[in-house]
Steps between C-alpha positions, in 0.01 A plus 500: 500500500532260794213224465224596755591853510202735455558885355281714754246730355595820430290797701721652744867597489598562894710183506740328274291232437223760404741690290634143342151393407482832237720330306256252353238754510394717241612858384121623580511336813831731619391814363134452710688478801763767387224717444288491804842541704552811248118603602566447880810728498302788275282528760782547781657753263145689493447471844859659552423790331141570600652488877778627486610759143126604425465660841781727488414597110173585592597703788789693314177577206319619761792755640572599145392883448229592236734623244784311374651368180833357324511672185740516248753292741453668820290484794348842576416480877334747725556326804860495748726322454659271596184328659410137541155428395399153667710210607522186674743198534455404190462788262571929534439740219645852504558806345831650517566760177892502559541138622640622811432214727284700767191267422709141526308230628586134625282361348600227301426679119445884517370669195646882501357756217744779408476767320624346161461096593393300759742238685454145626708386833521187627708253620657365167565923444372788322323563197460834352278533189412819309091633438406435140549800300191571284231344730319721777423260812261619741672508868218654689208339772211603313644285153651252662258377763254378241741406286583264730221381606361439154848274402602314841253226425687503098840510722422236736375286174810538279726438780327169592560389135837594469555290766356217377671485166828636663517193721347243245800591293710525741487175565474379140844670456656360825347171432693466125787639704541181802322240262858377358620465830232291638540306235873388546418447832243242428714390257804410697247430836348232306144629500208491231512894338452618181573829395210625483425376797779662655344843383157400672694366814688873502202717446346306816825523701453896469197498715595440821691817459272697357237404798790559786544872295120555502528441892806735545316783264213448784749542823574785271283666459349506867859634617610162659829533258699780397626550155876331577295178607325510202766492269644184666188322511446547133838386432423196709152425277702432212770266720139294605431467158849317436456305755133327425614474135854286593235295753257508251725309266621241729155433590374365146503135459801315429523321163558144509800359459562298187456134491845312417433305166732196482638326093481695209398901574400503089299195461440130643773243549564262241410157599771247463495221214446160569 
């Protein structure tokens, strides 16, 4: 390093030289911050669904009649058909025996139960998947309802630590992935980087990113963006995270240049005789 230079303590990553300073910081040190970033996002996730999924779930329970079951691979419904039984912007679930398309919502995922399988539409396209054969599955309001109630607190739980880990290593994975070229960067840049702390200097880059997608998931979620803008801003949080890891690296210290030694490189001079 340049003399008089001073690596800055590492605690927050929303600039280069915040993301620079995690290269000289400990593993520990990146995975606390990785993980209350991780936390912060959970609870965005969570709050998504409470708003905007649970409502309609609960509502299509409720308009569920008091008999119903899949059994044996097919749903045996009382009710018409087709019928939509709750939607919003975000989320519609139907019934529609034949898959007709009288129930089609635009909502941006639609869950439709036939007769035989239920079907998943969205944006990216369909999914059709069959009932389990040997499993009866109760399909009815007076089942369901406390069913639900009893496991949405179990749901809400196991999808808050699946986020967690899922973005932890995420970005343990995506980290290994950019760490060699940080590294060459540095290398040919002139600056003071290890490898590891390349990988350290990565896994902070990602953050920015991830806290710009926990924003979007917000604007989301309270209908500010539809589901086309969303795809381009998560494309974008990955671009952000390229970026403050190439700034990141050209903020670390430079490494001083080496002294010119004059004589002998492999020992000292011989004197000359008298």
């Amino acid at each position: 390093m340049e003399s008089g230079e001073i690596t800055p303590f590492a605690w927050q990553p929303m600039t280069p030289a915040g993301v620079a300073a995690f290269a000289s910081a400990s593993l520990r040190r990146l995975w606390l911050v990785q993980f209350v970033i991780a936390v912060l996002a959970a609870a965005v996730v969570l709050w998504f669904l409470h708003a905007d999924w649970f409502p309609v779930i609960q509502t299509a329970i409720r308009r569920l009649p008091t008999q119903g079951e899949v059994r044996s691979g097919r749903l045996l419904w009382q009710g018409n058909s087709p019928v939509t039984l709750a939607e919003n912007h975000f989320l519609a679930l139907s019934i529609d025996l034949r898959h007709e398309g009288g129930a089609r919502s635009p909502a941006h995922l639609q869950a439709e139960f036939g007769e035989r399988d239920f079907v998943l539409l969205s944006l990216f396209g369909v999914v059709q998947t069959p009932y389990p054969r040997g499993y009866t599955i109760a399909f009815n309001r007076d089942e369901l309802e406390p069913w639900w109630g009893a496991w949405r607190p179990a749901i809400l739980a196991m999808t808050a630590l699946s986020v967690i880990v899922g973005l932890m290593l995420c970005w343990a994975l995506l980290a290994l992935v950019y760490t060699p070229g940080a590294w060459l960067l540095a290398f040919f840049a002139n600056r003071d980087l290890t490898l590891p702390g390349s990988y350290r200097l990565c896994g902070a880059g990602l953050i920015p990113g991830a806290l710009f997608m926990t924003a979007v998931m917000v604007l989301y979620g309270v209908g500010t963006l539809d589901v086309l803008l969303l795809l381009i801003m998560t494309a974008t949080h990955f671009v952000i995270g390229w970026i403050y890891v190439i700034l990141g690296s050209f903020r670390r210290p430079r490494i001083r240049e080496a002294t010119t030694r004059t004589g002998n490189p492999f020992g000292e001079e011989k004197k000359e005789g008298n």
